[in-house]
DOVEXTI-563068 format. One line per field, with one value per atom (N, C-alpha, C): residue number from 1; atom name; x, y, z. Coordinates in nm, 4 decimals. Example, Ala and Ser with C-alpha at 12.3 -4.5 7.8 and 13.67 -1.06 7.14 Angstrom:
2
num: [1,1,1,2,2,2]
atomo: [N,CA,C,N,CA,C]
east: [1.3190,1.2300,1.3200,1.2850,1.3670,1.2900]
north: [-0.5690,-0.4500,-0.3300,-0.2250,-0.1060,0.0030]
up: [0.7800,0.7800,0.7800,0.7080,0.7140,0.7870]
//
This chain:
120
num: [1,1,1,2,2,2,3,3,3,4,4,4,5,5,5,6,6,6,7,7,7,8,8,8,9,9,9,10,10,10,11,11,11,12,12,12,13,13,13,14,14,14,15,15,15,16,16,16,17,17,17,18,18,18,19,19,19,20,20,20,21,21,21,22,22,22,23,23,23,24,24,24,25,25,25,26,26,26,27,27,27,28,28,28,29,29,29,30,30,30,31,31,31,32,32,32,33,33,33,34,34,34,35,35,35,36,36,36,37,37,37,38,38,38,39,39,39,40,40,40,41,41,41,42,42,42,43,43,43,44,44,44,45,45,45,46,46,46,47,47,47,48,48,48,49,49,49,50,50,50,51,51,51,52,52,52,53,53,53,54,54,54,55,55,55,56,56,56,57,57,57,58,58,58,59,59,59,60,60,60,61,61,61,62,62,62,63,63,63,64,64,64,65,65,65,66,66,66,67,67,67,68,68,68,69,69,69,70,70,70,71,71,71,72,72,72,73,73,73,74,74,74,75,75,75,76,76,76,77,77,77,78,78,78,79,79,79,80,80,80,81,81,81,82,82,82,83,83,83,84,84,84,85,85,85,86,86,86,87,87,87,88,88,88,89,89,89,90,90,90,91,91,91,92,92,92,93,93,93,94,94,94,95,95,95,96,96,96,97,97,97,98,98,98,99,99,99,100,100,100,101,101,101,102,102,102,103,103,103,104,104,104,105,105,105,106,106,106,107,107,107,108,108,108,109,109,109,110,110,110,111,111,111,112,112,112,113,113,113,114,114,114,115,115,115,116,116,116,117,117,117,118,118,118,119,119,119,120,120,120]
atomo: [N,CA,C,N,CA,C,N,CA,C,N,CA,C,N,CA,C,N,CA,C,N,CA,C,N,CA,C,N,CA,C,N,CA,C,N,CA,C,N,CA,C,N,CA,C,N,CA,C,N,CA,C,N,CA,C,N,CA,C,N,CA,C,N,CA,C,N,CA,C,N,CA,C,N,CA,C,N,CA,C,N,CA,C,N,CA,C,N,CA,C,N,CA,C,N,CA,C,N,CA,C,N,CA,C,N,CA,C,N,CA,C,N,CA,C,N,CA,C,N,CA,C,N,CA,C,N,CA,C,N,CA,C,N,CA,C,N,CA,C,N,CA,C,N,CA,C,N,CA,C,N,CA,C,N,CA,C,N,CA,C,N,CA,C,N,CA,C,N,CA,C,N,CA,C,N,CA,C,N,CA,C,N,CA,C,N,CA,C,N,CA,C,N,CA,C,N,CA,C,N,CA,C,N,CA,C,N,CA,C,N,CA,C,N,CA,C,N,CA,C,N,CA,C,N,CA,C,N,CA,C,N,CA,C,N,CA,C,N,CA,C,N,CA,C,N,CA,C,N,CA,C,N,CA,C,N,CA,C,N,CA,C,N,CA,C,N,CA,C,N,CA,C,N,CA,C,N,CA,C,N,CA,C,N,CA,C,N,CA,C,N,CA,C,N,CA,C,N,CA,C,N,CA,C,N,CA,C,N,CA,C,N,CA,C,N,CA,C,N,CA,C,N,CA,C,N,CA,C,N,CA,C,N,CA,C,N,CA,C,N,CA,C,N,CA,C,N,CA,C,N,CA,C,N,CA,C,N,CA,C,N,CA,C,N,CA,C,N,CA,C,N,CA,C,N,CA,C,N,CA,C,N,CA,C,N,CA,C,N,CA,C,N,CA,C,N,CA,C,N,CA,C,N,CA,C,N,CA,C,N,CA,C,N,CA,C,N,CA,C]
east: [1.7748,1.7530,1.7918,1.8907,1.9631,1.9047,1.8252,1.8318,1.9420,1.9605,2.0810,2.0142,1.9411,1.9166,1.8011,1.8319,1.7028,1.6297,1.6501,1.5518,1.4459,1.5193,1.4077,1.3456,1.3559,1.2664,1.1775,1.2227,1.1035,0.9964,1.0639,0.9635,0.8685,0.9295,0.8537,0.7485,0.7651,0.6961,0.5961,0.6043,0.5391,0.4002,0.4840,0.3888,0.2454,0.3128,0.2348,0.1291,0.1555,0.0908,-0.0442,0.0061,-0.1110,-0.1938,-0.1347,-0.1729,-0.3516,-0.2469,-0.3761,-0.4580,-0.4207,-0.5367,-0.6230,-0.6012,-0.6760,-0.7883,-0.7013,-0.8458,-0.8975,-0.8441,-0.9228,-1.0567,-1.0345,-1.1446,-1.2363,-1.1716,-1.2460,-1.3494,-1.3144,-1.4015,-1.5552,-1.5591,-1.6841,-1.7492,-1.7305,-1.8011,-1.8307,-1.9489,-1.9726,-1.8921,-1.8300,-1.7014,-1.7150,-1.8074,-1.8589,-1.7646,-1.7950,-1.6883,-1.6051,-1.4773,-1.4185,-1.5313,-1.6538,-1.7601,-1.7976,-1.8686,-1.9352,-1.8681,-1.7919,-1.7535,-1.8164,-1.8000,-1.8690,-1.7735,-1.8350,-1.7064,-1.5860,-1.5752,-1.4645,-1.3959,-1.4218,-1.3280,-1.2142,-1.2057,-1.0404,-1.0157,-1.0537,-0.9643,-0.9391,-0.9639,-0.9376,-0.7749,-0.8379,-0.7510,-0.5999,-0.6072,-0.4733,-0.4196,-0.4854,-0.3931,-0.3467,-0.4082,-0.3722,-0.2424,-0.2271,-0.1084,0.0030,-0.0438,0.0629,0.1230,0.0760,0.0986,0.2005,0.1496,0.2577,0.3891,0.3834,0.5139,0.5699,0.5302,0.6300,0.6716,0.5932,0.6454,0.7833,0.7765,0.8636,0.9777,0.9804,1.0561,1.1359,1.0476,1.1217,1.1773,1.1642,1.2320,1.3920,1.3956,1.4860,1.5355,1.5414,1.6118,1.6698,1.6178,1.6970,1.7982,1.7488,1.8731,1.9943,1.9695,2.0462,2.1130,2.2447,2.3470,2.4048,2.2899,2.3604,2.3691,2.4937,2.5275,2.4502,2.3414,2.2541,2.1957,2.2243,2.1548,2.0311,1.9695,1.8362,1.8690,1.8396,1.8871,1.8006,1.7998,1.7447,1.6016,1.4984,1.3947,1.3970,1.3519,1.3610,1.2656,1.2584,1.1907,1.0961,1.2184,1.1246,1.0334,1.0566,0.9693,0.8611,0.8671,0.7404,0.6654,0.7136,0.6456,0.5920,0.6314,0.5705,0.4566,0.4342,0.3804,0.2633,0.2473,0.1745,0.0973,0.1375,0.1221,0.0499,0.1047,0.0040,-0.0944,-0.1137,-0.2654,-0.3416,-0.3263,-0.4408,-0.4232,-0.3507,-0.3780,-0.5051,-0.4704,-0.5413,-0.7161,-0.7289,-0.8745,-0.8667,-0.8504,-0.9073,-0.9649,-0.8703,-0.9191,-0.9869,-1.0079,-1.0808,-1.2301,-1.3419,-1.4867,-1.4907,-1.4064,-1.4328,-1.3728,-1.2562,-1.1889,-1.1995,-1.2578,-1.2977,-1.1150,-1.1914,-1.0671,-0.9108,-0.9498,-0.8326,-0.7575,-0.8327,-0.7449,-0.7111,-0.7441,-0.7048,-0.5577,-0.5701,-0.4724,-0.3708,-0.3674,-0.2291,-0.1742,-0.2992,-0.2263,-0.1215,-0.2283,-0.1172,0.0418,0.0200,0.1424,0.2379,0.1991,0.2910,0.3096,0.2609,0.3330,0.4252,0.3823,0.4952,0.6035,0.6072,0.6958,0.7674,0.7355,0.8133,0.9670,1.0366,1.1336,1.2392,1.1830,1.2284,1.2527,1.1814,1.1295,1.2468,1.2576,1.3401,1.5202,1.5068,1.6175,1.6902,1.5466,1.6016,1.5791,1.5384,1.5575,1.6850,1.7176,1.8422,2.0053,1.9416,2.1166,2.0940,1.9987,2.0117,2.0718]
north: [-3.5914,-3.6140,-3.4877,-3.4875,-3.4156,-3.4050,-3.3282,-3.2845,-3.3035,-3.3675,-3.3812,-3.3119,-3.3700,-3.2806,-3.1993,-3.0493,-2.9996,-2.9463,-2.9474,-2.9456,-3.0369,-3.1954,-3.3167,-3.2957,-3.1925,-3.2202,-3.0957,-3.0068,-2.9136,-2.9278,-3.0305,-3.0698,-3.1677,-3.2813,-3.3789,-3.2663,-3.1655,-3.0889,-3.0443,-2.9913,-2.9630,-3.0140,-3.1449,-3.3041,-3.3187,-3.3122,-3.3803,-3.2243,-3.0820,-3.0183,-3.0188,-3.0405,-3.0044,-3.1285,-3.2855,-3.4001,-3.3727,-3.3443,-3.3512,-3.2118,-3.1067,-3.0100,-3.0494,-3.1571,-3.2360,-3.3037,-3.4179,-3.5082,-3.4344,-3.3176,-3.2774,-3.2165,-3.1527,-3.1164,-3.2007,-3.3224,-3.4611,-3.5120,-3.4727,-3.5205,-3.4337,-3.3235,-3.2675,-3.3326,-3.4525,-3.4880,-3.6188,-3.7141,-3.8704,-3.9449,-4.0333,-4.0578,-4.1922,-4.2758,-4.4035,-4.5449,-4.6252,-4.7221,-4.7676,-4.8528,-4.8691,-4.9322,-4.9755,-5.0788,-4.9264,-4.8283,-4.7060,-4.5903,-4.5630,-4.4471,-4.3008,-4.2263,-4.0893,-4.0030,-3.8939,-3.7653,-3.6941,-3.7533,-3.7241,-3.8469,-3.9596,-4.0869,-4.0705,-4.0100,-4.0151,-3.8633,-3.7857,-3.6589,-3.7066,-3.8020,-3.8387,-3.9359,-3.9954,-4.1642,-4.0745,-3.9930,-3.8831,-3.8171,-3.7447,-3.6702,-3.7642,-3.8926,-3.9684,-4.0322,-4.0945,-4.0856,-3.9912,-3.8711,-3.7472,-3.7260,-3.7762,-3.7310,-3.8035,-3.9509,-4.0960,-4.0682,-4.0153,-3.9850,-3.9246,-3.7752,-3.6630,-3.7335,-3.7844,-3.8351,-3.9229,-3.9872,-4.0650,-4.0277,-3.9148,-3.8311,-3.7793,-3.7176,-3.6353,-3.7467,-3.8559,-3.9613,-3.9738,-3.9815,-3.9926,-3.9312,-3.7679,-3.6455,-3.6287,-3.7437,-3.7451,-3.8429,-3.9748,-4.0753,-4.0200,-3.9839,-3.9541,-3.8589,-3.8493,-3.7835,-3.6874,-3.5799,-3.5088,-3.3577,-3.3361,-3.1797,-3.0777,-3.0722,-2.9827,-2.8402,-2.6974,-2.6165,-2.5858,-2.5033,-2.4406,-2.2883,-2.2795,-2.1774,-2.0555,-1.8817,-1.8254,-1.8230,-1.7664,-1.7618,-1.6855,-1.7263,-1.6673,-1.5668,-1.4731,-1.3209,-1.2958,-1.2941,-1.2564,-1.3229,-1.4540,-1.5017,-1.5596,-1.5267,-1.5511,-1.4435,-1.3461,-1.2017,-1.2099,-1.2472,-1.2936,-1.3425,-1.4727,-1.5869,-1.5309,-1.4900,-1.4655,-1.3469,-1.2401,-1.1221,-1.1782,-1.2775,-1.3389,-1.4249,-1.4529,-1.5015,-1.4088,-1.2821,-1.1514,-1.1293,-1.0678,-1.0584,-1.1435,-1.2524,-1.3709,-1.3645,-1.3757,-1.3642,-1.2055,-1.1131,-1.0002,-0.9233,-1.0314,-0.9802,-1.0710,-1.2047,-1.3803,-1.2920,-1.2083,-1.2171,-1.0707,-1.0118,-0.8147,-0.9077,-0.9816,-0.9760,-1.1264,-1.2304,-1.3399,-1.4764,-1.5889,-1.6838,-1.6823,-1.6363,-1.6292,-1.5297,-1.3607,-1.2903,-1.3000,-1.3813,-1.3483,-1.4455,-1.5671,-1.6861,-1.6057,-1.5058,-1.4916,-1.3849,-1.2959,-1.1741,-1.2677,-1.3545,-1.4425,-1.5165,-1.5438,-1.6157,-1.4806,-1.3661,-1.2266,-1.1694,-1.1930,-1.1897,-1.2254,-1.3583,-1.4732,-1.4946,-1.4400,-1.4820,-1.3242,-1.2102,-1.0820,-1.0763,-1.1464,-1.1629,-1.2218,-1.3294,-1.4302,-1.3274,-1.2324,-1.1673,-1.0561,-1.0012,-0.9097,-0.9495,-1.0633,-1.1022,-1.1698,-1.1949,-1.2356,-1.1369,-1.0101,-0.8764,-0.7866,-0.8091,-0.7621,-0.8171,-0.9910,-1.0180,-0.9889,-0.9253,-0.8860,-0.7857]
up: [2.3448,2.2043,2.1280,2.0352,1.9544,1.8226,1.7252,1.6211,1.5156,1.4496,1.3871,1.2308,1.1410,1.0184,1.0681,1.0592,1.0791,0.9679,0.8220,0.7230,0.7259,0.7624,0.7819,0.8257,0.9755,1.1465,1.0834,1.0792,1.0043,0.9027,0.8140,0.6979,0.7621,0.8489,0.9219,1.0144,1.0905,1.1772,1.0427,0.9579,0.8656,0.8447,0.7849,0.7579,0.8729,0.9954,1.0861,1.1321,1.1110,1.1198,0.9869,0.8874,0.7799,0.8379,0.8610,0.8598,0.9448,1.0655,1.1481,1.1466,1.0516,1.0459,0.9372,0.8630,0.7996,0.8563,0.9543,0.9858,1.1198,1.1273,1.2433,1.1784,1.0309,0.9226,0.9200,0.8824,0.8486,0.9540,1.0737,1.1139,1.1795,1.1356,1.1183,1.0129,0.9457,0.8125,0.8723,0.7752,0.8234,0.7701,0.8713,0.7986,0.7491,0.7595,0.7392,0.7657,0.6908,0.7065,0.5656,0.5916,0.4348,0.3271,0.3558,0.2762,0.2030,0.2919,0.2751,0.3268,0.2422,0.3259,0.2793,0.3316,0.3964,0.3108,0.3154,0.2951,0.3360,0.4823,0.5732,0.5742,0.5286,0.4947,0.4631,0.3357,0.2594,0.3006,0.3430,0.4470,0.5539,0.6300,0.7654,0.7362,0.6291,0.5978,0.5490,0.4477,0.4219,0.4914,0.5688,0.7413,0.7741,0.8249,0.9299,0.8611,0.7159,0.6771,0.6422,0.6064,0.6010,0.7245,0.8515,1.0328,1.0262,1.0041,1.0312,0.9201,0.8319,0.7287,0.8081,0.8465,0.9250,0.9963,1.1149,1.2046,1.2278,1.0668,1.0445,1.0109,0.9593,0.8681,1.0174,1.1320,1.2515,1.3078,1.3258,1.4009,1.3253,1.1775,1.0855,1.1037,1.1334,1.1290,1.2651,1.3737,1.5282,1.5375,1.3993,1.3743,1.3111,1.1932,1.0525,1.1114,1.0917,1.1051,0.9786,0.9326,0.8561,0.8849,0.8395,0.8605,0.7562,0.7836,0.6610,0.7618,0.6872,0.7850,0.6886,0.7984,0.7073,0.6805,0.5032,0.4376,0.4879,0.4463,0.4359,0.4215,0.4167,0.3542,0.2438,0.0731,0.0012,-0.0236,-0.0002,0.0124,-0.1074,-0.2401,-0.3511,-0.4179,-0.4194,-0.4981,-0.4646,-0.3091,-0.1991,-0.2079,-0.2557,-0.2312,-0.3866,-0.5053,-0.6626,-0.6363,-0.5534,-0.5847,-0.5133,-0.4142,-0.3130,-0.4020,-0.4460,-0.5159,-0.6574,-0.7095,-0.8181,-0.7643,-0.7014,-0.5916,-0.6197,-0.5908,-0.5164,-0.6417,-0.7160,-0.8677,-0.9434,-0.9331,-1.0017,-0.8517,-0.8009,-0.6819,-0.7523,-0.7206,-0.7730,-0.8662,-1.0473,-1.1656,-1.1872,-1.1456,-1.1355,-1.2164,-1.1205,-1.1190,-1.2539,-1.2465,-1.3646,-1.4927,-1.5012,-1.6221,-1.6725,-1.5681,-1.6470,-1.6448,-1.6476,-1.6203,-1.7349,-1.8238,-1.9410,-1.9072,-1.8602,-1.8114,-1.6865,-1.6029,-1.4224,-1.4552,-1.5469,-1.5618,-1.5939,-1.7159,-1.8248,-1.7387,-1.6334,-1.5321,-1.3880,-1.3865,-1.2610,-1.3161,-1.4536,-1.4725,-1.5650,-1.5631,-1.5765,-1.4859,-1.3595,-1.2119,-1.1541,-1.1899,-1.1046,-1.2235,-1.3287,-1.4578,-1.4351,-1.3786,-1.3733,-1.3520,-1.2745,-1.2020,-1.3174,-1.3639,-1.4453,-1.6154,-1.6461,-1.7512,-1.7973,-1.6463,-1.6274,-1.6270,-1.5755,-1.6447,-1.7727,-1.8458,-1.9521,-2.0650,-2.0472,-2.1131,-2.0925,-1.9777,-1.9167,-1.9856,-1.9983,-2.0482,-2.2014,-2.3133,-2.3925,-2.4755]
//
């Protein structure tokens, strides 16, 4: 069995990893029945369909015959986004939700900022 798109097979591997670290969550909770259900009900019932998508998705990506590679990883704006997280959790509890918000989205907006001061 040959891999033919591997963006699909990765995204499908993806799928079926969050899927089942879901209802594997889910099921530390009572999960009841569809009449009554519990709190681990619709976390169990969503993995178990996010699993069956990937899954579906990696089967597709062993049919489908496309020539697609997988690009780079984009560096910077993983390193923004991530960086306006800890920004935003750090000023969140001293500076209050209005300032942790407008400091996280002058983080992740830096990149973008700088270039549109630049072609000026």
């Amino acid at each position: 069995m040959k891999i033919k798109n591997y963006p699909d097979f990765f995204s499908g591997v993806m799928f079926v990893i969050v899927g089942v670290a879901f209802a594997i969550g889910a099921v530390n909770y009572n999960i009841g029945v569809a009449a009554h259900m519990g709190p681990g009900y619709f976390p169990l019932l969503l993995g178990t369909i996010l699993s069956i998508i990937g899954c579906i998705i990696m089967i597709k990506s062993v049919i489908t015959n496309v020539s697609a590679e997988v690009g780079s990883i984009a560096w910077k704006p993983l390193i923004f986004i991530i960086a306006a997280n800890v920004a935003f959790g750090l000023s969140i509890i001293g500076g209050g939700l209005l300032i942790a918000a407008v400091l996280m989205i002058t983080v992740v907006l830096l990149p973008t900022l700088k270039r549109a001061f630049k072609n000026k």
